[in-house]
C-alpha positions in Angstrom: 37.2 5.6 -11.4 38.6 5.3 -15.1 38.5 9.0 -17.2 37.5 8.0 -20.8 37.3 11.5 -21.8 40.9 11.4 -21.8 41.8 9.3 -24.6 39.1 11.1 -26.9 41.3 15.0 -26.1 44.0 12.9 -26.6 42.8 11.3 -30.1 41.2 14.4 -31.4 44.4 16.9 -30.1 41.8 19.6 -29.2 42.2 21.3 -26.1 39.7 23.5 -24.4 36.9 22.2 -26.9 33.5 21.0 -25.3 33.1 17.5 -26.3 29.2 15.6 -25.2 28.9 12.5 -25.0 25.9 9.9 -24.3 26.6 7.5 -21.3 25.8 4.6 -19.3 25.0 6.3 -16.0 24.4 4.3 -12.8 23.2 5.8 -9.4 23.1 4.3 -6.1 21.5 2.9 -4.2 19.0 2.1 -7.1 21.6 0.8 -9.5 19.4 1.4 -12.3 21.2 2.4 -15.3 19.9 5.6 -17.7 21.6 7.4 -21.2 22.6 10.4 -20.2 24.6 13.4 -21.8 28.3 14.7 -20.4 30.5 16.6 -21.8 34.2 17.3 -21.1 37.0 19.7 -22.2 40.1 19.5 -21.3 42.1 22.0 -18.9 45.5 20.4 -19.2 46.2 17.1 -21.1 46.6 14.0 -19.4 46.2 15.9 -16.0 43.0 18.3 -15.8 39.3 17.8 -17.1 36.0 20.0 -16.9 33.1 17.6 -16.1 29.7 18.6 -17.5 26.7 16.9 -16.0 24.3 17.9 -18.6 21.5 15.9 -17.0 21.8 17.3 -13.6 23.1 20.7 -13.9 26.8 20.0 -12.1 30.2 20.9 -13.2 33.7 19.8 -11.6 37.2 20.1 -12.5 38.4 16.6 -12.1 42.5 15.8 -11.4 43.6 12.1 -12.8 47.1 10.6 -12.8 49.4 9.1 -15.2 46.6 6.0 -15.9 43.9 8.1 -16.3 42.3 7.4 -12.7 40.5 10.3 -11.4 42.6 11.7 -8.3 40.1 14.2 -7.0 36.7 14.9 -7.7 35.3 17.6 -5.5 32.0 17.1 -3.5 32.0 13.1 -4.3 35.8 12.0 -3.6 39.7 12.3 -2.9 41.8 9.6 -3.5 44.3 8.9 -0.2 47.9 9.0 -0.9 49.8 5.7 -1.7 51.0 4.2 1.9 55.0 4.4 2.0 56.5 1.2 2.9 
C-alpha cells in the first residue's frame, strides 16, 4: 500500500497540519468504488502519518519506509520482515 499523503507534507513543508483530501475508495468484497474524504497530518516526515477516515469515523497512526509503503497499519495490517538470504 503506496502513502500519497507523503509527498503533499513533503511539498507543502507543513508538519502537524490536518490536510483532507477526496479519494477513490474501494472496499471489499464489493469492489465498488465511492469519493470519500481523508485527511492526514504528519507525525514525523517521511516516517509517521495520522490517518483520518472522515467517512467512517477511524483514525490510525500509520509507519511507512524509505519508499513511502506503509509498514504498519494497526487493526488491518503488518508488513513481515524482508527474508535474510
Amino acid at each position: 500500500m503506496g502513502f500519497g499523503g507523503r509527498r503533499r507534507h513533503r511539498a507543502s513543508g507543513l508538519r502537524r497540519e490536518r490536510r483532507p483530501i477526496e479519494v477513490a475508495y474501494i472496499a471489499a468484497p464489493g469492489l465498488e468504488p465511492k469519493r470519500v474524504e481523508q485527511a492526514y497530518v504528519c507525525i514525523e516526515p517521511d516516517r509517521e502519518y495520522r490517518y483520518e477516515g472522515i467517512f467512517r469515523d477511524f483514525t490510525a497512526n500509520l509507519r511507512v519506509d524509505e519508499d513511502g509503503l506503509v509498514i504498519d497499519y494497526p487493526t488491518l495490517f503488518r508488513r513481515l520482515p524482508s527474508p535474510t538470504r
